[in-house]
N, C-alpha and C positions, 0 to 999 in steps of 0.2 A: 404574673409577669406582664410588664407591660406592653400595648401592641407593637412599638416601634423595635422593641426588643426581640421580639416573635420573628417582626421582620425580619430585621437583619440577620438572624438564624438562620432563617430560609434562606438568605440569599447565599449566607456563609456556606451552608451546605449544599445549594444548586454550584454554586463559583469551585468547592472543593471539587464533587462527583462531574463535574466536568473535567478538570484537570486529572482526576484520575483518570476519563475515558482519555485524553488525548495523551498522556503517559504510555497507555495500554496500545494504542495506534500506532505512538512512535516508536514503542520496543517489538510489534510485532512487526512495522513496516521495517526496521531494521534486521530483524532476525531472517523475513522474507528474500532483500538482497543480500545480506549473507549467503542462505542458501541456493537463492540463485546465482551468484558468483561460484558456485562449487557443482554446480548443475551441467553435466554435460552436454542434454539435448537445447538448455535453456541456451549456453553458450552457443551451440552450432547453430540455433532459429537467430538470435540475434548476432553472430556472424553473416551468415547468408543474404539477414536484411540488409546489414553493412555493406555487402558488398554488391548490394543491388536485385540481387535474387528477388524473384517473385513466385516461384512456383518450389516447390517441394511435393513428394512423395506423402508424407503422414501431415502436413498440415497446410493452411491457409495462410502462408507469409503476409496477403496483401490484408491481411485483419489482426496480425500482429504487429505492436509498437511496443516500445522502451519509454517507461517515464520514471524520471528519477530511479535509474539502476532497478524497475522493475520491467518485466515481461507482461505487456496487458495482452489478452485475445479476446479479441472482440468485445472490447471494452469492459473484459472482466478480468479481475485479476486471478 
């Protein structure tokens, strides 16, 4: 086989196994707000931040955020 050809395999296959990894990303980031749209503590944390709340009972309001229709706390999802 020649080497240019070797090449461009490898790349074929690094450019493919990446696109599966971000296929994989964007059905689990989907399937994540799904579930948290059905989530009922997930709802009442990011109600509460809506509406200003900063303190709760079971958790740290001022370390959780909303990005793109997800729940992060404290910078984990």
């Amino acid at each position: 086989m020649p080497e240019e050809n070797f090449e461009t395999l490898q790349v074929l296959q690094v450019n493919t196994t990446e696109t599966m990894k971000l296929q994989i990303y964007k059905e689990l980031l989907s399937e994540i707000r799904e579930q948290s749209a059905k989530d009922k503590e997930v709802r009442e944390i990011l109600g509460k931040k809506a509406s200003g709340n900063t303190r709760d009972g079971k958790i740290a309001l001022g370390l959780c955020e909303e990005k793109e229709g997800v729940l992060i706390y404290d910078c984990l999802i």
